[in-house]
N, C-alpha and C positions, 0 to 999 in steps of 0.2 A: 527670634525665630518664631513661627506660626505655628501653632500646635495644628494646624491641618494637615499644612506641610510634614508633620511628625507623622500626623497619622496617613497619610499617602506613602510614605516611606522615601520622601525627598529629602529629607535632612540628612545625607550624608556628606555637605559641603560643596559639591557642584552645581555649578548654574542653576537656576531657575527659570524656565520663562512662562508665560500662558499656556504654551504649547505640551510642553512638559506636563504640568499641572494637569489639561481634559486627556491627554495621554495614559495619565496615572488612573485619572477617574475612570475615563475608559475599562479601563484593565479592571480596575474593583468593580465595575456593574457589572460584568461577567460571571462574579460569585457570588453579586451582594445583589438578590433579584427585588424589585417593590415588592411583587405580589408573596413571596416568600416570607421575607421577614419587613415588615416595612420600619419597624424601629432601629434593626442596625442601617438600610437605605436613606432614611432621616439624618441619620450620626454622619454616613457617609457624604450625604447631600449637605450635610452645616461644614463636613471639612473641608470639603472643595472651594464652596465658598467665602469659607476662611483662607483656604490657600491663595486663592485667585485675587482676591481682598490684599494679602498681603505683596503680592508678585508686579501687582498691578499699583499700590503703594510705592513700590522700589523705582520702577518706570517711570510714574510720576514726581518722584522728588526733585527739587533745586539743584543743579548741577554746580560741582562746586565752584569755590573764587579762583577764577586764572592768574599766572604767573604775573598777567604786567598790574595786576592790583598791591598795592605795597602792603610788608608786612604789617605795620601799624593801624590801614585800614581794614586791615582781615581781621584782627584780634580785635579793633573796637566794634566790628560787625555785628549786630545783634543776631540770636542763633537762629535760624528757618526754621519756622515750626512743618512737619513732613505736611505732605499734600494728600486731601484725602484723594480716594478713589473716584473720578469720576461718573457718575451712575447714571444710565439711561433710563426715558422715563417708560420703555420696556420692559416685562420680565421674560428676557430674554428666556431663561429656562421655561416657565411655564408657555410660551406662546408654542418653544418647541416640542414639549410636551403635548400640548393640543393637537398640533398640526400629525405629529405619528400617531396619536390616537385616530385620526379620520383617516390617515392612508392607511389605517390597518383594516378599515369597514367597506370603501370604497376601491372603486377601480381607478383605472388611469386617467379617463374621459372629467370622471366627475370631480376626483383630486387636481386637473390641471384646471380647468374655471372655478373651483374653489377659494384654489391658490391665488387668483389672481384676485381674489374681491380681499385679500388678508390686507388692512391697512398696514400692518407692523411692517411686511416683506416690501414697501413701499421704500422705504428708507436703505440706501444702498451702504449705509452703515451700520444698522442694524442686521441687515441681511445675513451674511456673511456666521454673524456670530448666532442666529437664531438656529441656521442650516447643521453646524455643529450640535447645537443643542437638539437638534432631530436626529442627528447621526447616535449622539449617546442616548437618546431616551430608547431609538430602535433597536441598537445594541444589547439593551440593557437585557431586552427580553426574548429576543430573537422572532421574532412576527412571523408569518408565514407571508410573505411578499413576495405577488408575483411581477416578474421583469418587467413589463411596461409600467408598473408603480415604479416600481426603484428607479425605474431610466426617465421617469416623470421627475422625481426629487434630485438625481442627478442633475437635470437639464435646469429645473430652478435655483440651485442652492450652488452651484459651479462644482460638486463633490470631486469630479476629474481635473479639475484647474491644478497645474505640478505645480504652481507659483502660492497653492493656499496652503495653509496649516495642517491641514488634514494629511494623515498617515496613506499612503496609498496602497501599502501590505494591508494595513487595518481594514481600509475600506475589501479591498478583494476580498478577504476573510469575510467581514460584516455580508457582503451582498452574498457571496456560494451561502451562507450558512440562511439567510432568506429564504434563497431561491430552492435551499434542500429541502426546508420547513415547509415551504407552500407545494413541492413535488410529495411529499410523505401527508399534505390535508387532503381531504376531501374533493376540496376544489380541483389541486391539480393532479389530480389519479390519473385522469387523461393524459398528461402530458407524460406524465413518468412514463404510464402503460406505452407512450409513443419513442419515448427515450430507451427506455429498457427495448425494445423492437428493435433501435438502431442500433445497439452493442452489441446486438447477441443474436439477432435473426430468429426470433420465438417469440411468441405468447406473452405476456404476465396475466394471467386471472385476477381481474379485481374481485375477488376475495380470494387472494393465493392466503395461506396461512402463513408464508415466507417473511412477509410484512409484521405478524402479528410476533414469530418468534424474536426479530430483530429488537421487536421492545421491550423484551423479555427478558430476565437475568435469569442463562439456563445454565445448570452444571456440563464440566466439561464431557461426561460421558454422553450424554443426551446427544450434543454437537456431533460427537462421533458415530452414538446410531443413526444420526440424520445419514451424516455423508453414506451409508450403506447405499442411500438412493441417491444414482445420480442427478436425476430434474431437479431436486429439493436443492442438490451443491450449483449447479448452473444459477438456479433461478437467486440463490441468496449472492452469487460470485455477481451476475447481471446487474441485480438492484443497487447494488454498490457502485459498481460503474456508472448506471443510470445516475446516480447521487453525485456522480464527478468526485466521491469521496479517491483521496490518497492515504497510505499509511501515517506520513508526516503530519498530516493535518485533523484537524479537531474535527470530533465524532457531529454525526449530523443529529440535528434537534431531534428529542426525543425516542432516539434509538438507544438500546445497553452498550454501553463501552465495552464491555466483556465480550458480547456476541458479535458487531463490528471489526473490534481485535481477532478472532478467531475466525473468521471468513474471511476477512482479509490477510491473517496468515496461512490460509486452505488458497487464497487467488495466486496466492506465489507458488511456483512450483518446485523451487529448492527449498520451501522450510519442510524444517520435520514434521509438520503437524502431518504430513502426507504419510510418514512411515506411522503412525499408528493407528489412522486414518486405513491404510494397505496391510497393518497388521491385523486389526478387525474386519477386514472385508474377506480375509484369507482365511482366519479363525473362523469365521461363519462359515463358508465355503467347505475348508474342511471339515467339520463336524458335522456337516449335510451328505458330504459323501459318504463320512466314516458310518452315520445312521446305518444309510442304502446298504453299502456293504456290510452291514450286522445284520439287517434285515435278509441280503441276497442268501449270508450264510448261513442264517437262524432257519431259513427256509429250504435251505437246500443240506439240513445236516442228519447224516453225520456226510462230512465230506470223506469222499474217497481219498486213499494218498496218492502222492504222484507218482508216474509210468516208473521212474526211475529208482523207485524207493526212498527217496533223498529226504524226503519232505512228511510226514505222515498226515491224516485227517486233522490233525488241533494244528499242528503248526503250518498247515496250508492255511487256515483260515481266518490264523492272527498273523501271516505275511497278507491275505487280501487285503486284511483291513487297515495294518500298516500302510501299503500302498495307495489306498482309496484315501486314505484320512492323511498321507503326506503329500499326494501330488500336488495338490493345490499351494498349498506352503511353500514347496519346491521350487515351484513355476514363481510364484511370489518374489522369493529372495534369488533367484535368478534376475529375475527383472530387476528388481532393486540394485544388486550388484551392478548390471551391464549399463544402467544408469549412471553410477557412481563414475564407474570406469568411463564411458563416454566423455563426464564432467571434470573426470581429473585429467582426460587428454586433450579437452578443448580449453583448458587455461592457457592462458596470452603467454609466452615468451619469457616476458620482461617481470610477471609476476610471477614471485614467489610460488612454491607449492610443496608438498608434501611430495619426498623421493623424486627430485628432480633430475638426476640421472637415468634411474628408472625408468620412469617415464619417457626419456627419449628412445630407451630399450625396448620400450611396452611390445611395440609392432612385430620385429622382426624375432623374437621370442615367442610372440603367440607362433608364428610361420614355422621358427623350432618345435616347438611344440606338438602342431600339428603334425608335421612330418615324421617324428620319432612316431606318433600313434599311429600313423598308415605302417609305418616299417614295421611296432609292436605286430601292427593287428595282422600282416600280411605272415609274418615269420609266428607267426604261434597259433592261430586261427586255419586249422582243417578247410579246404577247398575257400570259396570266396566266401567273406568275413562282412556279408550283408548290415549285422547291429554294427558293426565299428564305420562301415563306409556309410552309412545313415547319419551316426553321430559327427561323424566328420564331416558331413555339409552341412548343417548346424555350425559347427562350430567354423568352417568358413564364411561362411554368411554373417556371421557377430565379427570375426577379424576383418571384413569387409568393409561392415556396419563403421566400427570404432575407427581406422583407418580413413573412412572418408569424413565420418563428422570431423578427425582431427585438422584433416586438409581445409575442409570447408570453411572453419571456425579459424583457423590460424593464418588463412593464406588467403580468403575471401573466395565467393562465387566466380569461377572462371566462365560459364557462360548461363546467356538467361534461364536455360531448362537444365539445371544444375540435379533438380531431383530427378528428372527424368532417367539420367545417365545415374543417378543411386540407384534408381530400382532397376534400370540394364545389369549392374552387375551385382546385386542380390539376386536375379535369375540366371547370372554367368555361375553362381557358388554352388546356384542347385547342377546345374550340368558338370561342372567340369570341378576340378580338383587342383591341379598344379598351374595352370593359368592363372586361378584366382587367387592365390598366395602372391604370384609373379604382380598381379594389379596391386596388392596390399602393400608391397614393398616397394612399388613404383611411387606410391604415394605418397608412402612414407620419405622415402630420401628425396621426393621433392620439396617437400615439407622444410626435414632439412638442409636442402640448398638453400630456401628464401631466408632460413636463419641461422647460416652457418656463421655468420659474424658476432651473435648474439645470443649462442644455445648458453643455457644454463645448466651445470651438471650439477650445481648446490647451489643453496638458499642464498648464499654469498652473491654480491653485485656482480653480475657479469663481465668478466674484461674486455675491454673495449680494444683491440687495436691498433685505434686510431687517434687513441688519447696519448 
């Protein structure tokens, strides 16, 4: 066995082929950069060529003696000495070493008549193996390549041919992670500033500071005063898109993993990083009002008590400022709630969820609900009961609300101006009262007609039937 081989991590007894072997080396230039360390790149570049040396030995040897040769001639058969490696009289690695040195300095124009004066690339069997040898020396360091280079090297070197050796995941990865490196240089500001335009309908400042924190490793508390300002969450959510970065995929050149992680969990709108992200936005808020209202009372004291007696001057003034320094909070975890509940009544059917009976109860419950507090408010509440009938359209407009995202999401858009008909009857909740419980429950039991063969009352498989 090849001690290269040991050191690539291919000695666990399976196949070997060439392919395997620049696949592995592949993978190691990714951690093992020249300009980094060039003596473990050295070590690594003598095991490759050890491995390749040996792999390409095994290819090459005498295949054995067939059946119709007699036993007697096999045994006085003198022993094959192994074959070496065949060797070009290329070096194949340095030629492609060279050739990614120039396409890194040059454009497309001057790299394709270059190419074409290369004696080596003459020979359509050196070819092949040089273009790999370009593919990993680009790899190794991630260049900042713009598209017509790379679609120049493409078109020379066959890199898209399904029928060559080359990985064609790899290559996809190899080329975004180029094309992010030359959108984040200098050179292609332009093009990003024109990508980021296309995603998001805005601006980017070349010199946004958005750019500068991305390559920055900032604590997590800093990220969350950022988001206090929205443009700064837009413009860092943009740039990311602009980048064609995904969560799955590897961070783009030269950004913090840390800060790409965290704006790409603020891009989703179910992670939690939102709740403490809406926790501090809340917190500030409140403590801006609570000021105003120390200040309203510090200036207006001693307060009088109230008509009623009920309340004196101190404790009029610590309910203001309870009030002033809780509403915002309030309003906060209201939303947050009416979210949650939205998302637990738009889950599919067929999946699982938390209180799955429940949930198909959600509707006509809140409908109870509300109508016990019309009955409360009208039988205990002296002449017309204005705060209670106020809160109660409120609170028909959310069972409105939840009700139709649950139809919408579980039963599909019934016609093309779907929202439109949402905001008709979030203006039916402000008028009217008992009609709009009647549309919530309409919706609801259509809901459950389309899946009345398939509701789920527990986490348990649904019975089918028809099985």
């Amino acid at each position: 066995m090849s001690w290269g081989l040991t050191w690539l991590g291919l000695d666990d007894g399976t196949p070997v082929d060439v392919r395997a072997v620049k696949r592995a080396y592949a993978q190691r230039l990714r951690v093992t950069r020249p300009d980094d360390d060039p003596e473990a790149f050295q070590h690594l570049h003598a095991a490759y060529q050890d491995a390749l040396a040996w792999v390409q030995a095994q290819d090459d040897g005498p295949p054995p003696l067939g059946r119709g040769v007699p036993a007697r001639a096999r045994a006085d058969a003198p022993a094959a000495a192994p074959a070496r490696p065949s060797a070009s009289a290329v070096d194949v690695d340095a030629v492609g070493s060279r050739i990614a040195a120039f396409a890194r300095e040059h454009d497309a124009a001057t790299l394709e008549a270059w190419l074409q004066q290369q004696p080596e690339l003459w020979s359509l069997g050196d070819k092949p193996a040089i273009g790999e040898a370009v593919l990993q020396a680009l790899q190794a360091g991630d260049p900042p390549l713009p598209p017509p280079v790379v679609a120049c090297l493409t078109a020379c070197f066959a890199w898209d041919d399904l029928r060559g050796d080359i990985d064609r995941w790899d290559l996809e990865a190899a080329v975004r992670r180029w094309h992010q490196a030359w959108l984040l240089s200098p050179q292609g500001a332009a093009s990003l500033a024109q990508r980021y335009l296309d995603v998001t309908d805005s601006l980017l400042l070349p010199d946004s500071s958005v750019l500068r924190s991305l390559r920055q490793d900032r604590p997590l508390w800093r990220n969350l005063l950022t988001t206090l300002v929205p443009p700064r969450v837009n413009e860092a959510i943009g740039v990311l898109r602009a980048l064609d970065f995904w969560t799955t995929r590897e961070t783009p050149p030269g950004l913090a993993p840390a800060q790409v992680a965290f704006w790409a969990r603020f891009g989703n709108e179910g992670d939690r990083i939102h709740l403490l992200s809406g926790a501090l936005r809340a917190g500030t808020l409140a403590a801006f009002c609570g000021l105003v209202c120390l200040w309203g009372v510090l200036g207006s004291w001693p307060l009088p008590p109230t008509g009623d007696g009920q309340f004196s001057g101190t404790q009029r003034a610590i309910l203001i400022m309870l009030i002033g320094t809780l509403f915002v909070p309030t309003l906060w975890l209201s939303g947050v709630a009416l979210r949650a509940l939205v998302r637990w009544q738009r889950v599919p059917e067929q999946m699982p969820t938390a209180l799955p009976g429940l949930r198909i109860l959600t509707i006509p419950l809140l409908v109870a609900s509300a109508m016990g507090s019309l009955w409360l408010a009208l039988r205990l509440t002296p002449g017309i009961p204005v705060a209670a009938l106020a809160g109660l359209l409120v609170a028909n407009a959310i069972i409105l609300h939840v009700a139709w995202q649950r139809l919408l999401a579980r039963c599909g858009p019934f016609t093309p101006n779907a929202d439109e008909f949402r905001g008709l009857w979030r203006v039916l909740a402000l008028l009217t009262i008992v009609p709009a419980w009647g549309m919530a429950l309409v919706w609801w039991a259509q809901d459950l007609h389309q899946h009345r063969d398939r509701l789920r009352w527990s986490n348990r498989a649904a019975h089918d039937p028809r099985s």
